[in-house]
Backbone bond lengths (Angstrom), bond angles and torsions (degrees), N, CA, C in turn:
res aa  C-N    CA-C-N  psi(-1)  N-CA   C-N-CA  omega(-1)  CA-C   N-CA-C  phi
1 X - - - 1.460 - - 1.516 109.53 -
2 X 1.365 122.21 158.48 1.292 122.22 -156.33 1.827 96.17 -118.37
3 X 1.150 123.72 141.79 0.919 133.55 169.19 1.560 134.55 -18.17
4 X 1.793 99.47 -43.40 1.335 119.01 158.26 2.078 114.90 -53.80
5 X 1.001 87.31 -44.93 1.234 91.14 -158.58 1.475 118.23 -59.98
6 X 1.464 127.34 121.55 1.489 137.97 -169.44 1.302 105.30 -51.67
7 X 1.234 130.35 143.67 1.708 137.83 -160.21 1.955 93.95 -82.09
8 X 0.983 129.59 153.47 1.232 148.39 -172.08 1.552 111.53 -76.13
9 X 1.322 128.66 96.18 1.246 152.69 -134.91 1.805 101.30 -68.60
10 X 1.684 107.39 -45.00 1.526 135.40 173.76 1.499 129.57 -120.58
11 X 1.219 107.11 -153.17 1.865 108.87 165.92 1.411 89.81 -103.11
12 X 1.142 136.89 -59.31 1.587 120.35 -158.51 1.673 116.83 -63.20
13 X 1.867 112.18 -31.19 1.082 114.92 142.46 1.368 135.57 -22.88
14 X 1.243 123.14 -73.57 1.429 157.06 164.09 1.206 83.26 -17.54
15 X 1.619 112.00 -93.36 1.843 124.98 -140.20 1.274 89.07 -61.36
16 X 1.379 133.01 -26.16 1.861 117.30 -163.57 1.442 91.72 -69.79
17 X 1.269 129.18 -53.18 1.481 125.97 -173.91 1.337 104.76 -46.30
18 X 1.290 111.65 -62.40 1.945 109.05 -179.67 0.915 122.05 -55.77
19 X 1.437 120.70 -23.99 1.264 107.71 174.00 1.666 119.72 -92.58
20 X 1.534 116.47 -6.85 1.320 106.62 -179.48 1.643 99.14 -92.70
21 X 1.195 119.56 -8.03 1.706 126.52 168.18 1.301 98.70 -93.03
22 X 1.270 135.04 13.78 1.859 115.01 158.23 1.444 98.81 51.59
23 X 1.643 127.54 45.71 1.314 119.50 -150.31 2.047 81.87 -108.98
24 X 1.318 115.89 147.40 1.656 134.53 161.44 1.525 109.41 -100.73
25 X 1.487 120.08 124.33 1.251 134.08 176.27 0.808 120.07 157.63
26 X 1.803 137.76 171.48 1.189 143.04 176.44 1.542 109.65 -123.62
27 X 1.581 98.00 142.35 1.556 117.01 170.62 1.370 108.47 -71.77
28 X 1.507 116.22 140.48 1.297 101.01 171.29 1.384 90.84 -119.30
29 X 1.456 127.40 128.08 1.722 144.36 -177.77 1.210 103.60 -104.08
30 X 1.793 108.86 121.56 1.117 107.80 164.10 1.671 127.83 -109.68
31 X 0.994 139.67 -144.56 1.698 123.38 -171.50 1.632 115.05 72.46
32 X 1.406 105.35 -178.46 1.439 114.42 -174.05 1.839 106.22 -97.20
33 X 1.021 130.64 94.03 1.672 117.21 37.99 1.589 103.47 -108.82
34 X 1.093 131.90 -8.58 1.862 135.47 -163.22 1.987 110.67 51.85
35 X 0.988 58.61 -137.47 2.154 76.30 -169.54 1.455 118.75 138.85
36 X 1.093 86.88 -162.37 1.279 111.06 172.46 1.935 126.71 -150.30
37 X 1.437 96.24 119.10 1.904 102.89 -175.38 1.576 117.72 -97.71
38 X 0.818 121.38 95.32 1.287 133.35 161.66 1.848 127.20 -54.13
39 X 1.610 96.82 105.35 1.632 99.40 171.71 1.110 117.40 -106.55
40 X 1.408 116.39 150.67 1.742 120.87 153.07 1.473 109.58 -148.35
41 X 1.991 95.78 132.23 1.351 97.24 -158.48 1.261 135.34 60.89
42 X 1.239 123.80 6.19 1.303 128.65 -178.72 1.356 130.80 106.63
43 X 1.260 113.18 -8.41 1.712 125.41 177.98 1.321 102.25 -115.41
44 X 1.360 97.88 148.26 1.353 119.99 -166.18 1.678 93.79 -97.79
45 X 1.933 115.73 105.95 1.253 145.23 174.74 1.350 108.07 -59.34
46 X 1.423 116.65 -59.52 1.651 129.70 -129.33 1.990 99.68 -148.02
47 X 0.888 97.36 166.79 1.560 116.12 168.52 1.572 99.22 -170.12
48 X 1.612 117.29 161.71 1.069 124.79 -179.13 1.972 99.12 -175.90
49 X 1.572 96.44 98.21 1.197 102.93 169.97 1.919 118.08 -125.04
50 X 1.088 117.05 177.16 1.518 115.94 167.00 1.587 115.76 -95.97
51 X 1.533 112.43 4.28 1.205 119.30 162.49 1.695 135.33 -92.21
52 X 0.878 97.32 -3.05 1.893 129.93 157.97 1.459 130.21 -123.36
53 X 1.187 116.10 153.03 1.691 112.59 157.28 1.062 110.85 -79.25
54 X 1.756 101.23 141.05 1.663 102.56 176.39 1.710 110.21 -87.82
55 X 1.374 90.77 -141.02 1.628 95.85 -172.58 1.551 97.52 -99.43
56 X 1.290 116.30 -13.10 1.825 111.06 176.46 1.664 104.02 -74.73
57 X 1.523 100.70 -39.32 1.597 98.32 -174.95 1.563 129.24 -72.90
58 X 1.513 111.91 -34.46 1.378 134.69 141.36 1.569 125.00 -25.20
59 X 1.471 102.61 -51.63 1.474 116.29 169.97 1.277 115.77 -30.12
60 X 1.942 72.40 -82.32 1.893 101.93 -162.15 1.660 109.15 -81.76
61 X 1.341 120.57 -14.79 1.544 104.50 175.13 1.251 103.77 -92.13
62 X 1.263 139.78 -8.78 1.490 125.31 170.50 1.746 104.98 -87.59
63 X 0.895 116.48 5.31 1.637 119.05 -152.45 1.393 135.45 0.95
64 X 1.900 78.34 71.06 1.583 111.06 164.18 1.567 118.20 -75.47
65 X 1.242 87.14 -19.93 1.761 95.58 170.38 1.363 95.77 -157.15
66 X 1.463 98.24 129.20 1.907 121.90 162.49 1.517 127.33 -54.06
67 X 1.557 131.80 110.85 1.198 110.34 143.53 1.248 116.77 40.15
68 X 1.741 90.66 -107.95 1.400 109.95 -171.41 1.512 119.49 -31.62
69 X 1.447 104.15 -62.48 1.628 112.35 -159.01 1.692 100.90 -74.12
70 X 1.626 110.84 -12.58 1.569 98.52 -178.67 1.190 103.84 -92.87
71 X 1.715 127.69 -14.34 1.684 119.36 165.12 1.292 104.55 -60.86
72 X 1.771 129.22 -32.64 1.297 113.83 -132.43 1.884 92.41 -102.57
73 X 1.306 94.90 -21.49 1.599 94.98 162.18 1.706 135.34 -77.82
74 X 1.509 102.07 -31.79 1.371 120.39 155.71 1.723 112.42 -40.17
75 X 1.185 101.08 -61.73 1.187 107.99 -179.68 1.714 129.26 -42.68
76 X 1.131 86.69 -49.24 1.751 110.36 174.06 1.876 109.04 -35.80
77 X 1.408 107.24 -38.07 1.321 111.34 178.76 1.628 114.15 172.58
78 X 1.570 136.18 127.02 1.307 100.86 -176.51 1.438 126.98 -81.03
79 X 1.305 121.59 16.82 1.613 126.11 -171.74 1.688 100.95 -66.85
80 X 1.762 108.37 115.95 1.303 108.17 -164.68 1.479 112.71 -47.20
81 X 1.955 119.62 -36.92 1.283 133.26 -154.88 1.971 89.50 -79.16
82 X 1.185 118.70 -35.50 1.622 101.69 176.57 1.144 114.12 -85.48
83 X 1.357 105.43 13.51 1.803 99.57 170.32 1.535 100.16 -89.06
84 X 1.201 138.05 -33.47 1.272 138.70 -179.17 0.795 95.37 -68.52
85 X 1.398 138.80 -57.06 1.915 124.57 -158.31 1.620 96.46 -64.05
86 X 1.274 108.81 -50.37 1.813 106.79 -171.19 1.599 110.20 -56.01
87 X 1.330 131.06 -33.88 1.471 145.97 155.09 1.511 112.39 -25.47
88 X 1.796 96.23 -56.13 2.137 90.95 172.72 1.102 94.27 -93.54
89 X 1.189 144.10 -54.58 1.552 140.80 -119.36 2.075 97.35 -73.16
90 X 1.851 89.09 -30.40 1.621 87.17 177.66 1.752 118.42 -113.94
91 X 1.655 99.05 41.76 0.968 122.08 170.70 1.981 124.09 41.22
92 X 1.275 77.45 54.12 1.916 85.25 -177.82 1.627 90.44 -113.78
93 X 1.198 135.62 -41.89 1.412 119.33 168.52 1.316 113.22 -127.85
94 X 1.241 103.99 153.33 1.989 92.58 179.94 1.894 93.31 -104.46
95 X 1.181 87.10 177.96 1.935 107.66 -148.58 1.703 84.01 -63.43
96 X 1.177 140.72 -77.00 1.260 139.94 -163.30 1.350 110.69 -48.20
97 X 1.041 126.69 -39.95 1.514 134.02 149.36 1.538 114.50 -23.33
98 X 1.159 105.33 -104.13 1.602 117.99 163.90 1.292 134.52 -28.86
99 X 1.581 112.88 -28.00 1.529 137.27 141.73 1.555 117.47 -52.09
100 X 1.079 153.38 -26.40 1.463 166.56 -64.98 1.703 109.11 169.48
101 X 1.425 95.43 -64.13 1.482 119.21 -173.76 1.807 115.42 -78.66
102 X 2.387 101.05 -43.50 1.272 82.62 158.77 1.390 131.96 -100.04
103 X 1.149 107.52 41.52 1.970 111.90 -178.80 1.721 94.17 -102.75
104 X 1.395 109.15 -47.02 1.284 119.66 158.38 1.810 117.59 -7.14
105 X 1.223 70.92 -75.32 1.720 112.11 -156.31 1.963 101.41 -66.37
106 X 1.810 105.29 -47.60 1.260 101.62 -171.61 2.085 99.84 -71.76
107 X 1.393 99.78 -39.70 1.695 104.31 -176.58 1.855 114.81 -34.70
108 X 1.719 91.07 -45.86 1.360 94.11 -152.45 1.960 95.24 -92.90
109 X 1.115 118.55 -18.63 1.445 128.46 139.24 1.386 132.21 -14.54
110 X 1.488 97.57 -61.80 1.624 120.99 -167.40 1.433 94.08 -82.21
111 X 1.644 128.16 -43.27 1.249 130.00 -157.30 1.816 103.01 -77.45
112 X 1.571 99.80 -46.62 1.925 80.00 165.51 1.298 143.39 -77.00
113 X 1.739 104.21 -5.75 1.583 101.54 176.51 1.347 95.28 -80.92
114 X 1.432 126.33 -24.62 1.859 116.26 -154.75 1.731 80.98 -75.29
115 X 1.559 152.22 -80.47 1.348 131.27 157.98 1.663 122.86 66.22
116 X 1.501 82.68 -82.73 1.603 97.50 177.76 1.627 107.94 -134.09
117 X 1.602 115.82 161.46 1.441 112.71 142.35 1.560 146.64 -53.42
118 X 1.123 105.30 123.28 1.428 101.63 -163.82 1.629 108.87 -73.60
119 X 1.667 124.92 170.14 1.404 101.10 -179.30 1.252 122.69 -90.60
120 X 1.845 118.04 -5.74 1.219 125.98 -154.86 1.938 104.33 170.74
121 X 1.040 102.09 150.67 1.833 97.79 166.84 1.616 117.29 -131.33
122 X 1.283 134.40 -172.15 1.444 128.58 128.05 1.527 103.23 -158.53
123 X 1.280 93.80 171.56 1.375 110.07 -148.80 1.921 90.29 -109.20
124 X 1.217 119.73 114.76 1.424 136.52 -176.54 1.784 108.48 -88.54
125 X 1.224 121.18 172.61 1.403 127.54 141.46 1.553 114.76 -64.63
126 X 0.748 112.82 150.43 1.966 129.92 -179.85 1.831 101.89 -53.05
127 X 1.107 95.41 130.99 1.683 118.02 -174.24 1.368 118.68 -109.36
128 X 1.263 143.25 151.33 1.041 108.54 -172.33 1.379 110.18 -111.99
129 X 1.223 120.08 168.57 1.829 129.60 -156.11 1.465 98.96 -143.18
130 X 1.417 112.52 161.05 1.182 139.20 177.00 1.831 107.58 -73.01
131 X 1.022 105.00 68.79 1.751 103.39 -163.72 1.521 115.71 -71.91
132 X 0.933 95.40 93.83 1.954 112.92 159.16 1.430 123.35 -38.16
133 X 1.298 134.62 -30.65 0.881 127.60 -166.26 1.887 115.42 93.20
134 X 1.312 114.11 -0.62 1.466 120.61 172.03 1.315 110.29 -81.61
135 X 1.475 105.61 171.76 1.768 111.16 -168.51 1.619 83.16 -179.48
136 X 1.857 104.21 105.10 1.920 93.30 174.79 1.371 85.34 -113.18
137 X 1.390 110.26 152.85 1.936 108.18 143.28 1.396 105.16 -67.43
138 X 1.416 98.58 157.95 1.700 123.35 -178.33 1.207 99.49 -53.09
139 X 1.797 126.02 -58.94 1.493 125.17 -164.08 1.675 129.24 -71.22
140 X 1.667 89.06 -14.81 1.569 72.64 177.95 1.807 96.46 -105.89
141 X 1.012 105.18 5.20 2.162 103.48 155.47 1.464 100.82 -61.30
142 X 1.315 140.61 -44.36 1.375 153.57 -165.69 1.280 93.81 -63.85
143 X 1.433 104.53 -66.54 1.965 94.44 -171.27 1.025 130.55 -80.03
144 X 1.608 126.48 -13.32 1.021 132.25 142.64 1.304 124.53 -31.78
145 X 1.498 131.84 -56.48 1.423 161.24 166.64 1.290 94.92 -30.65
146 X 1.745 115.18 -88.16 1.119 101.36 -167.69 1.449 129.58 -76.96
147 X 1.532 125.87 6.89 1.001 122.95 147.52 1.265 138.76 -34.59
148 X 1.778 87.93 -67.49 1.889 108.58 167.36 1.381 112.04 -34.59
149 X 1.830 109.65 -56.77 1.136 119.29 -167.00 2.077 119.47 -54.16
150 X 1.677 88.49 -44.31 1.469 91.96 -172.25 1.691 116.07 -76.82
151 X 1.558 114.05 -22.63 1.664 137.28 156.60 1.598 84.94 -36.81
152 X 1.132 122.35 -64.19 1.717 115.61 -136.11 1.862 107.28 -96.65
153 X 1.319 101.24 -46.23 1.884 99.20 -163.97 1.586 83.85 -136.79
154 X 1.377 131.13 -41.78 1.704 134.42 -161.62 1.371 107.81 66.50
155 X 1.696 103.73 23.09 1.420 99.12 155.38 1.252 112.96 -170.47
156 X 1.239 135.68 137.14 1.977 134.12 -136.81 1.456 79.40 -86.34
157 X 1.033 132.20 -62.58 1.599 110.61 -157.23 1.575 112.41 -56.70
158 X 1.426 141.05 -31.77 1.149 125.97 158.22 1.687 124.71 -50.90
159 X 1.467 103.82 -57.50 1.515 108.91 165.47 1.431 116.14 -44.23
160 X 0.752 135.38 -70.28 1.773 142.44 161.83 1.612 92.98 -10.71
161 X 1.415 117.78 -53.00 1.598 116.79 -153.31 1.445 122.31 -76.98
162 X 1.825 102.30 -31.03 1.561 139.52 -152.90 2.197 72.11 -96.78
163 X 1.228 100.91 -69.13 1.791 75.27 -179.01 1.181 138.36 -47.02
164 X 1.523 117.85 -2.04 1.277 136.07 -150.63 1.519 99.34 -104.05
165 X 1.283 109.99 -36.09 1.559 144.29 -163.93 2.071 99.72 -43.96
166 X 1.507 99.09 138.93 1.668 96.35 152.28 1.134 126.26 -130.19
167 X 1.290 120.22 71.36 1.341 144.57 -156.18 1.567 101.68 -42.05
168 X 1.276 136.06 137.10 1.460 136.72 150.59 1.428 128.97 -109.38
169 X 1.239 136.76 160.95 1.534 137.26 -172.32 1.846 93.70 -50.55
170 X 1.052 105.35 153.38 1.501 116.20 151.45 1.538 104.53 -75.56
171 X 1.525 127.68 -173.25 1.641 141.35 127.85 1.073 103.75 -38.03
172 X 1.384 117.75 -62.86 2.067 118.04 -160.60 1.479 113.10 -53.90
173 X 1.803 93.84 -31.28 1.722 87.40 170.70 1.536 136.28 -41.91
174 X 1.510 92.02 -43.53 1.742 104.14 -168.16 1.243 99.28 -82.15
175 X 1.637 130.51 -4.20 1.769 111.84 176.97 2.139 90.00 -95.43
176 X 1.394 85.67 140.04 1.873 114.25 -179.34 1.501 106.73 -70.85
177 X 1.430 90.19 -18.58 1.960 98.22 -178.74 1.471 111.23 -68.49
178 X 1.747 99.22 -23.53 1.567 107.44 -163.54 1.035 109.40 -93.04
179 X 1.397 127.06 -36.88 1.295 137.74 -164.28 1.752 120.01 -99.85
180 X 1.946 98.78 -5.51 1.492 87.68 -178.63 1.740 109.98 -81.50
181 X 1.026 131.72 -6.91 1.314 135.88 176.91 1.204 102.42 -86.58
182 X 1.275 160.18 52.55 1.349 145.29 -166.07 2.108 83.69 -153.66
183 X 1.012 107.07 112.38 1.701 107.22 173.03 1.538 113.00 -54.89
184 X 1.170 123.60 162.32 1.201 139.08 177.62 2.096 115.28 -35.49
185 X 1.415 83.92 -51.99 1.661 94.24 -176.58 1.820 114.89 -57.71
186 X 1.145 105.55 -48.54 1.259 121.66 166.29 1.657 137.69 -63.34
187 X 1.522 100.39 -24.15 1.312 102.48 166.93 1.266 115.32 -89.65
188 X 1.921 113.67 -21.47 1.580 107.59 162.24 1.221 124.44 -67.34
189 X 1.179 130.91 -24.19 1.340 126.21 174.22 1.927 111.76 -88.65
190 X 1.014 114.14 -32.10 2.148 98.52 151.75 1.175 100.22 -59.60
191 X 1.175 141.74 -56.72 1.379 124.89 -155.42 1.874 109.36 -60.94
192 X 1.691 104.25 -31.78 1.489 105.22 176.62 1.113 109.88 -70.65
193 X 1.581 128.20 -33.86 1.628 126.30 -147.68 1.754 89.53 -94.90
194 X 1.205 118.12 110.71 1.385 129.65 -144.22 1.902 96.11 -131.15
195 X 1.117 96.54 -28.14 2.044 114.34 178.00 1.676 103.48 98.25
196 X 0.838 102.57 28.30 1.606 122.62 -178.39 1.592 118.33 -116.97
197 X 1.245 114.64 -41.55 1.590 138.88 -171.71 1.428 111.02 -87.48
198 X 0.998 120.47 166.09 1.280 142.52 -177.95 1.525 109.17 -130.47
199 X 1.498 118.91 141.83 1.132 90.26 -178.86 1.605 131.37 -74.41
200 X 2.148 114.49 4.97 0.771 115.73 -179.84 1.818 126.86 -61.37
201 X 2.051 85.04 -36.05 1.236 124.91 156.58 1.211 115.49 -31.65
202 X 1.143 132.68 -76.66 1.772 147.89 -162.70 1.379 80.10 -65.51
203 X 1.145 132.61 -87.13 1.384 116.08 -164.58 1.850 137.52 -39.36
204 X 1.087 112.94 -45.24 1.490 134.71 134.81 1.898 119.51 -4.31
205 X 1.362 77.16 -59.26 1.767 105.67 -160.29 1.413 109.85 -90.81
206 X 1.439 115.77 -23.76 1.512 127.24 172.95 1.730 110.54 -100.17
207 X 0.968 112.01 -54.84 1.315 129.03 176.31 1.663 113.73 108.06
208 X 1.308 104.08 41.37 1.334 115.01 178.45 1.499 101.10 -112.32
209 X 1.904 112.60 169.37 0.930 130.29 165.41 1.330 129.04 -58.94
210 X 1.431 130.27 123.59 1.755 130.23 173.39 1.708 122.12 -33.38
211 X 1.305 100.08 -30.40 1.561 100.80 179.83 1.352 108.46 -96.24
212 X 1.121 124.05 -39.85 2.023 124.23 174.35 1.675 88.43 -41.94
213 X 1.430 109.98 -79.47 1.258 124.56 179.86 1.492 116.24 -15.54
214 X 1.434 116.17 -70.72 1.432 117.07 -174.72 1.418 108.77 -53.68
215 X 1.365 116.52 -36.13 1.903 125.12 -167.74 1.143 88.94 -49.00
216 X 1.400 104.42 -54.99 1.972 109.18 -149.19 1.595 91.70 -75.22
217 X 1.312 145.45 -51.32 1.527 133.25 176.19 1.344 117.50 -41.29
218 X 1.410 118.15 -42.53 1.535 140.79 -171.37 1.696 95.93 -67.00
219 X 1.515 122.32 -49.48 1.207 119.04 -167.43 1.969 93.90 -75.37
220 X 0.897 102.18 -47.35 1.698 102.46 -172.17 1.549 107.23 -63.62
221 X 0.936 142.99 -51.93 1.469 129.69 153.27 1.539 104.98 -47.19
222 X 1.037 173.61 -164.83 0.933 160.11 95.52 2.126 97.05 157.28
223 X 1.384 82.43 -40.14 1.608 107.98 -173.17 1.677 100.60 -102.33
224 X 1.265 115.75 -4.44 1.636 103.94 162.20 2.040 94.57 91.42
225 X 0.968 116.74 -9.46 1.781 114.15 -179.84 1.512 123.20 -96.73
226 X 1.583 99.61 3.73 1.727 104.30 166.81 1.725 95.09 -116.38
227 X 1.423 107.40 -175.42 1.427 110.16 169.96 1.743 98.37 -178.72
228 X 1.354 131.74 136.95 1.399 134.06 -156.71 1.671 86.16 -88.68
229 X 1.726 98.81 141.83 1.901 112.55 -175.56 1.654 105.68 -70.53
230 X 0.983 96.07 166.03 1.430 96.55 -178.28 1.540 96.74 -92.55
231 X 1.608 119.63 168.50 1.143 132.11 -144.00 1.602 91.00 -67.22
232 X 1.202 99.63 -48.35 2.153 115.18 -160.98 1.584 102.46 -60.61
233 X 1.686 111.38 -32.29 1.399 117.04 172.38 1.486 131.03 -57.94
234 X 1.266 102.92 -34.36 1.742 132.73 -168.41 1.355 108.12 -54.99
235 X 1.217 134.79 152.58 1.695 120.20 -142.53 1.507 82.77 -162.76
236 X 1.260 151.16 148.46 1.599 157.54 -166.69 1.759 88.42 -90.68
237 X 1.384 122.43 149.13 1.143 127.06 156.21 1.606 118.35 -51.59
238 X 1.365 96.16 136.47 1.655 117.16 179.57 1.494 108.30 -91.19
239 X 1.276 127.46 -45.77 1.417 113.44 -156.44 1.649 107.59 -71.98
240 X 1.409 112.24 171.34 1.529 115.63 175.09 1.328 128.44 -44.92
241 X 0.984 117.92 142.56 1.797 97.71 -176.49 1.830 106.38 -115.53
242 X 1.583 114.19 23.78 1.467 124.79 -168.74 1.493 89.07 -150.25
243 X 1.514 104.21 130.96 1.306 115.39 152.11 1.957 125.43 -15.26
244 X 1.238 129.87 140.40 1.160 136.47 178.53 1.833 97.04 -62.92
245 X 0.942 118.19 -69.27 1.584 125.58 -176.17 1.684 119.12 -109.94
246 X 0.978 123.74 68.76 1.841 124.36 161.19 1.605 93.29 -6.80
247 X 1.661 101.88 108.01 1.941 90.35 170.62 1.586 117.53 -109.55
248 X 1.727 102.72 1.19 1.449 121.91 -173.96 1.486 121.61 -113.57
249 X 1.602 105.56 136.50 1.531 105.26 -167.34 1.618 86.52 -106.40
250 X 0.942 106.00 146.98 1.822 107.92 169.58 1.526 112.64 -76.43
251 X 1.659 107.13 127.88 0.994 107.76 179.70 1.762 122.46 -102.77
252 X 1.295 118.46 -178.52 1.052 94.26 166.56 1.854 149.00 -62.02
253 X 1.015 135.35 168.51 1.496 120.53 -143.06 1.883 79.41 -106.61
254 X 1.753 111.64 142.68 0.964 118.13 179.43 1.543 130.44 -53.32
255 X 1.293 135.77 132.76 1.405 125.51 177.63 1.641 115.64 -41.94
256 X 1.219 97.51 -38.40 1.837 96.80 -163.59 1.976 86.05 -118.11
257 X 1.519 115.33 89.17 1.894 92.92 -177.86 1.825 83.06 -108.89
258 X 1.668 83.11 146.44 1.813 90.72 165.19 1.015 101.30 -41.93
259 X 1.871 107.57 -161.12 1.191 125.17 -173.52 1.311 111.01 -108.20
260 X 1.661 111.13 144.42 1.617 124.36 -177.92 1.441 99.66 -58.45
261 X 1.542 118.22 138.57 1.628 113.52 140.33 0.985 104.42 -121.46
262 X 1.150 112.79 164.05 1.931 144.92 -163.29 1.538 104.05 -167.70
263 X 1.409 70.60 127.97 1.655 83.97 174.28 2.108 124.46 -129.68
């Protein structure tokens, strides 16, 4: 971007510029939850915040891949991008797979930073990421967004709130009458929503996505078997609030980087 050019109003702002500059680099987002966005060429690859599960947590809490075999690939080298090749090459996922899981992963990414306002960004040299094999444009991350958004409340500041939520059993929970119709997926997540959790939490803890997650809370209130804790009940979030493994060293800062905001 050229000197002239007015500083980027948002994040979805932002990526349209990078992406009509075919620009390589990562955002670094700060605020609750922040992250970090990863471009190349102009599409947004990667995300990596503490307000979603990534694609490591996805892995290992669904145990699509073991522990073991994700130390034993770690090992191989820590360059995040040869952790993906070692992923097929030693046949624990094949490439479309892993393609799948991180589009997943970046979607539901994008959907918790959009949430809230961030406090500030800047725009780095390119970092390196666990590369999936994804490549979105900025705009249809946007409509995706408010999709999620209009699926859930049809308006971000409620959604923002409902994520905020620490859902607890209803009464109806504890009758078997209530709960034997409820499929497998759904009775794991009452069994998580404990009035302790968040639903960032439940997700975390299952190894599913923040928005699957919210559906299934949304449907369980909905059905009378959640009910929001009372204030005295309310318990601070438990799960991590940092990535399982830091996979990025900071690199140097681009010759030509947009412009800082701070707020």
């Amino acid at each position: 971007m050229t000197d002239e050019t007015p500083a980027p109003r948002n994040i979805p702002a932002l990526l349209s510029a990078l992406h009509t500059e075919n620009r390589s680099c990562t955002v670094l987002v700060s605020g609750t939850p922040g992250g970090a966005i990863h471009v190349r060429d102009g599409l947004v690859v990667g995300m990596e915040t503490p307000g979603a599960p990534g694609v490591e947590v996805l892995l290992l809490k669904s145990r699509r891949v073991t522990e073991e075999d994700w130390a034993a690939v770690r090992a191989a080298g820590a360059d995040p991008a040869r952790l993906a090749r070692e992923l097929v090459a030693q046949g624990l996922l094949g490439a479309a797979e892993l393609e799948i899981i991180g589009q997943a992963a970046l979607f539901d990414a994008a959907f918790a930073l959009a949430l809230t306002s961030p406090d500030g960004w800047e725009v780095t040299a390119a970092r390196p990421l666990l590369e999936t094999g994804t490549a979105v444009q900025p705009a249809r991350l946007v409509t995706e967004n408010t999709r999620r958004v209009h699926l859930l409340a049809n308006e971000r500041g409620a959604t923002a709130r409902f994520a905020r939520d620490r859902l607890a059993p209803a009464p109806a929970a504890r009758d078997p009458r209530q709960t034997a119709r409820l499929s497998p997926r759904h009775r794991t997540v009452l069994t998580a929503a404990d009035g302790r959790r968040t639903p960032r939490d439940i997700a975390f803890t299952l190894g599913r996505g923040l928005f699957a997650v919210m559906l299934d809370l949304r449907d369980l209130l909905a059905q009378g078997l959640l009910q929001p804790p009372s204030a005295a009940a309310a318990r601070p979030s438990t799960a991590l609030r940092t990535p399982p493994h830091p996979s990025t060293t900071p690199s140097q800062p681009s010759a030509t980087p947009l412009p800082r905001r701070k707020r």
